[in-house]
C-alpha positions in Angstrom: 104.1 129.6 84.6 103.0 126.3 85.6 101.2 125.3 89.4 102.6 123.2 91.2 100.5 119.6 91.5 98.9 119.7 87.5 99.9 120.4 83.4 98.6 122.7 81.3 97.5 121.0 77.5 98.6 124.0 74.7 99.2 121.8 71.7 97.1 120.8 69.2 96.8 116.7 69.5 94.9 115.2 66.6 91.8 112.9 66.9 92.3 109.3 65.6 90.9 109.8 62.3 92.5 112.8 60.8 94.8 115.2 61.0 93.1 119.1 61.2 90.6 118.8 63.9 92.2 120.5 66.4 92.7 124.0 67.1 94.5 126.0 70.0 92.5 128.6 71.9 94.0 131.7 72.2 94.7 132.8 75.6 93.3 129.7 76.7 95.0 127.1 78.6 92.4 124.2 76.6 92.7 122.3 73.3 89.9 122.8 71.8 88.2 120.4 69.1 86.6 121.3 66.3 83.8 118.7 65.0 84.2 116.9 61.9 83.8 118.4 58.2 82.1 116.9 55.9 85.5 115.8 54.2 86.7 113.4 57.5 82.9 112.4 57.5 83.2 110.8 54.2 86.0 108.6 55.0 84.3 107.1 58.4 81.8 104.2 58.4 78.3 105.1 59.4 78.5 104.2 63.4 81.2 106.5 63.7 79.5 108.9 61.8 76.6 108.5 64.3 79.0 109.1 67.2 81.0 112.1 66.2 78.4 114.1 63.7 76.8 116.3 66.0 72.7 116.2 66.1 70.9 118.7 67.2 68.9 117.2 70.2 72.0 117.4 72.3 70.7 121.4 72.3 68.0 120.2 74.4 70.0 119.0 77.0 72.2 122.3 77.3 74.7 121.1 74.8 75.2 123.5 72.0 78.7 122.0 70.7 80.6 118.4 71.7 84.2 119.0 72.4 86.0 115.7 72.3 89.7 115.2 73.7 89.6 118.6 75.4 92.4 118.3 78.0 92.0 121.4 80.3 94.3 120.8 83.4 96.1 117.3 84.9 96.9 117.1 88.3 98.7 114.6 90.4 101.5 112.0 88.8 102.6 109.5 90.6 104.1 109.8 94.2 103.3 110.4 98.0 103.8 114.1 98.1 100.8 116.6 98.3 99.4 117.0 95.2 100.5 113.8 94.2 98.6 110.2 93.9 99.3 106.4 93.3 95.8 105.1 92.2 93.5 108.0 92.1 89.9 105.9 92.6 87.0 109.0 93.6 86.2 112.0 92.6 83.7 114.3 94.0 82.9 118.4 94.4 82.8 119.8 97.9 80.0 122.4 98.8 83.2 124.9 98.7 83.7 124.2 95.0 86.8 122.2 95.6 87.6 118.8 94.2 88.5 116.2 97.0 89.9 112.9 95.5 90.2 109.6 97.2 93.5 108.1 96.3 93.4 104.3 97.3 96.9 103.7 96.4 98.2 106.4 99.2 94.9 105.9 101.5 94.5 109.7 101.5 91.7 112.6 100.6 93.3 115.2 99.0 91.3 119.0 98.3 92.7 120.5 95.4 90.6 124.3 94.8 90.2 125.0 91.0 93.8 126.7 90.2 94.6 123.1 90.6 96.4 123.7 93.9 96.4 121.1 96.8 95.1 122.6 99.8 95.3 120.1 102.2 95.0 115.8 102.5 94.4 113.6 105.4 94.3 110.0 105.9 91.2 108.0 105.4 92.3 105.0 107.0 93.0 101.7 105.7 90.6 99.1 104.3 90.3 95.4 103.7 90.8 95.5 99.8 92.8 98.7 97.9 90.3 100.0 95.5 87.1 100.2 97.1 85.0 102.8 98.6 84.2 106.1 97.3 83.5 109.9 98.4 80.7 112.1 98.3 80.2 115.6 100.0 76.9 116.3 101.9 75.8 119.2 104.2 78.0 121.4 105.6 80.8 120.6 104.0 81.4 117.0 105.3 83.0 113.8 103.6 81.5 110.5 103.7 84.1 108.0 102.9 83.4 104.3 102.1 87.0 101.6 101.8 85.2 98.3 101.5 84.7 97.8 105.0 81.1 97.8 107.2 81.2 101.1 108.1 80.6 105.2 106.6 83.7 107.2 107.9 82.6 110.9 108.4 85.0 113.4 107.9 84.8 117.1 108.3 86.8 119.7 105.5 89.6 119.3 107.7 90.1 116.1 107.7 89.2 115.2 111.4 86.6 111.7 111.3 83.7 112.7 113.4 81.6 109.6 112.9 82.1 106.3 112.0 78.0 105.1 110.9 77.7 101.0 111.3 75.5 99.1 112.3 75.3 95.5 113.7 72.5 94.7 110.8 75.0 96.0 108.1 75.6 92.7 105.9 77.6 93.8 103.4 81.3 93.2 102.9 82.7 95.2 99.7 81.2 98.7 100.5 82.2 100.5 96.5 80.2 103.0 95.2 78.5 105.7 97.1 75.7 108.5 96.2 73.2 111.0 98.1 69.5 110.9 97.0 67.6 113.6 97.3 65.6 112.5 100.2 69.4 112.4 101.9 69.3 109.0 102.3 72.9 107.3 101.0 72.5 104.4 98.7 75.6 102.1 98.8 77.0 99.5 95.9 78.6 96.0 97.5 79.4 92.9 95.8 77.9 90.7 98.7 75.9 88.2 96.8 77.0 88.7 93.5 75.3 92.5 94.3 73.2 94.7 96.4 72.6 98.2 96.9 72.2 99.4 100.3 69.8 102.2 100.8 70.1 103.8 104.3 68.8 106.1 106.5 71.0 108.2 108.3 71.4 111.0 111.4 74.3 112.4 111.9 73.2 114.3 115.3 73.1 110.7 116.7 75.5 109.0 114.6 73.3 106.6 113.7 71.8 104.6 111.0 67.8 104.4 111.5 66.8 102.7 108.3 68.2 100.4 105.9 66.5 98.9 103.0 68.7 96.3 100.4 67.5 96.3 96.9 69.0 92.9 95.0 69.6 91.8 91.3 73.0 93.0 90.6 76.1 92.1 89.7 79.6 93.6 90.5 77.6 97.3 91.1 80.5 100.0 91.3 79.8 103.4 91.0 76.3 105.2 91.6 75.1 108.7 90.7 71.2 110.2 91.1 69.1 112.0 88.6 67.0 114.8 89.6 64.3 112.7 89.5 65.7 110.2 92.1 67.2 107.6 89.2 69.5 105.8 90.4 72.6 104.9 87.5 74.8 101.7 88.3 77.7 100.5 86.7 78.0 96.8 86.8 82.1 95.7 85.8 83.6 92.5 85.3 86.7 91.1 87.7 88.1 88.5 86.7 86.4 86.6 82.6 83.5 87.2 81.2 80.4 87.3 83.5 77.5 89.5 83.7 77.5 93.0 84.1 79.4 95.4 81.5 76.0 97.6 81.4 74.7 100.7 83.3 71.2 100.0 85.0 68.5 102.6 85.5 66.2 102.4 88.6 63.6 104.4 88.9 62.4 106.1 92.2 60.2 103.4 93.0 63.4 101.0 92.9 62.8 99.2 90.3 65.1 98.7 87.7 63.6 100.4 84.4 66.4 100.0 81.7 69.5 98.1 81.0 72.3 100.4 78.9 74.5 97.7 77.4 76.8 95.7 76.9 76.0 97.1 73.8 74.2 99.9 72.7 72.7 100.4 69.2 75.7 98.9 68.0 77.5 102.0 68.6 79.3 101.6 72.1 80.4 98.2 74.4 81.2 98.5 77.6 83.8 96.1 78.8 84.2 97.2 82.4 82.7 100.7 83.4 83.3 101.7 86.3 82.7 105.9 87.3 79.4 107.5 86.4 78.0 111.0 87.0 75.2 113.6 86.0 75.7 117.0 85.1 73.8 119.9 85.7 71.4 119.5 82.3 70.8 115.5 83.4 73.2 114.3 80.8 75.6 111.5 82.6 79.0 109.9 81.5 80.3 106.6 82.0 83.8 105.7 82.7 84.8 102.0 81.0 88.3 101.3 82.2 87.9 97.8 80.3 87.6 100.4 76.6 90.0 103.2 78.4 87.0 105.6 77.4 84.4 108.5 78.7 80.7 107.8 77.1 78.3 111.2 77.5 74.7 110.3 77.1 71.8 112.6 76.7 68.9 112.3 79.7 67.3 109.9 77.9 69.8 108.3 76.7 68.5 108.2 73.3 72.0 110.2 71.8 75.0 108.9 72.9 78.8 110.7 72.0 82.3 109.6 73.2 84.1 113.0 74.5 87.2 110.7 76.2 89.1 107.7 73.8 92.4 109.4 74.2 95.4 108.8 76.9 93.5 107.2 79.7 94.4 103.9 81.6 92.1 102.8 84.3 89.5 105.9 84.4 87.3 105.4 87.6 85.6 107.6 89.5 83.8 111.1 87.5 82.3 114.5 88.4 81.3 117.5 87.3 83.1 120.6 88.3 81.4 124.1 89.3 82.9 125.4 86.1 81.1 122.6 84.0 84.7 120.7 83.7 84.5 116.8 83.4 87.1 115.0 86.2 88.2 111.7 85.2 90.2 110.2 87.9 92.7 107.9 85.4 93.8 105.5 88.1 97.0 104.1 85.9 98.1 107.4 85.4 98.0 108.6 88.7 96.2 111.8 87.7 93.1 113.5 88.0 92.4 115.1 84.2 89.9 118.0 83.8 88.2 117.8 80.2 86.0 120.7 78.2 82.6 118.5 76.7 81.2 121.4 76.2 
């Protein structure tokens, strides 16, 4: 029996480079991928050897085994019913443990609770450019919704907007990416200027912003996430040819930018345009490139690196991490929401 709104994957799908990888979970609605023998090892070159042979510092991080390709649930396709999506953008866990996704195709926030149901959608409004703008839950239960425009739409769980935060000092006029520090300040990605991120200060008693403070230096920032430690992890795409960017930048608490990940990396990955980024609970992130169609896990150092996603995406943007430890990949051109097993 299928839900309404999402697929179940039960067949075994090979990887790329050989047949007998895969094997189906019994009474498990999850394909689950075995890792390489030494027989498939053999006829790969050394970097991909170095990506798919598991090492045994990913145990530090929480990671005892890397399951790559392991399609759990879809939801959405493509249309305007509930449940449904054009171009799924955001992704982002509510305080309730449901998933609320921004479609920017339909202009709606749609709550789906973990049997993959829809539970309810409202409209965010529209903004100046179809795309931007992201979602992020904070305290008690509300939605902060960014569209491009000068302005932080504040939603509550039922979809009423209680606040709309702006201020006449707000210079920025692509509003993407969006994250909560720690501190509960947001900090904001805008292509203003080649880049910026916005850091502000906010109170939603007064619906107000009281501080702002603009940190420089980048170029086409997307998506944002936070590390424990109050890192700050930027995408920077490409739009239109070859400019700078196609890296993930590392900023420190202090706000200064302490490492560049890409365009390359050890010769094992390139990012092209990446785009969605998030942490998990052990401090390991992924990266979303829609430019490579492909999800890149990284350890919290970033000294191991491991693809988990190359397979049937088009367009992946926004990431999170589910309460049951579930990667969701919103993969825009598909008009779906996919829920993977990594590990």
């Amino acid at each position: 029996m299928y839900s309404s709104g999402y697929s179940t994957i039960v067949t075994a799908v090979d990887l790329q480079f050989g047949a007998g990888c895969g094997q189906v979970l019994r009474g498990a609605a999850c394909l689950k991928k075995n890792m390489l023998d030494s027989y498939f090892l053999k006829e790969l070159d050394d970097e991909q050897v170095a990506l798919f042979e598991f090492n045994k510092g990913w145990k530090l991080s929480g990671i005892q085994k890397i399951y790559y390709n392991c399609l759990v649930k879809e939801l959405g396709g493509f249309g305007t019913d509930p449940g449904k999506f054009i171009w799924p953008t955001s992704v982002t866990m509510t305080l309730d443990g449901d998933l609320a996704v921004k479609d920017s195709g339909n202009e709606q926030i749609q709550l789906f609770c973990s049997e993959g149901r829809c539970k309810h959608r409202f409209s965010y409004g529209s903004g100046p450019v179809k795309g931007l703008g992201d979602i992020v839950s904070i305290q008690d239960g509300l939605l902060l919704v960014t569209d491009g425009s000068k302005a932080i739409k504040v939603f509550s769980r039922d979809g009423e907007m209680i606040h709309q935060l702006k201020s006449p000092n707000m210079d920025w006029n692509h509003s993407y990416g969006m994250a909560i520090l720690k501190s509960n300040d947001i900090a904001i990605t805008d292509w203003t200027d080649l880049g910026k991120i916005h850091i502000l200060r906010i109170d939603l008693r007064m619906s107000a912003i009281t501080r702002m403070y603009v940190m420089d230096g980048f170029h086409r920032p997307e998506h944002i996430a936070v590390h424990k430690r109050e890192e700050m992890l930027v995408t920077e795409g490409q739009l239109f040819g070859k400019k700078q960017g196609s890296c993930l930048k590392v900023v420190n608490k202090d706000r200064i930018q302490k490492k560049t990940i890409g365009p390359s990396y050890e010769n094992r990955i390139t990012f092209v345009n990446p785009s969605g980024v998030c942490v998990d609970s052990d401090e390991n992130f992924f990266v979303a490139d829609r430019g490579q169609n492909y999800i890149v896990m990284f350890n919290p150092d970033a000294s191991l690196v491991a693809l988990v996603v190359t397979e049937n995406l088009e367009g992946p943007c926004g990431l999170s991490v589910t309460k049951d430890g579930l990667l969701a990949v919103a993969d825009c051109y598909h008009h779906s929401v996919k829920l993977y097993r990594y590990k």
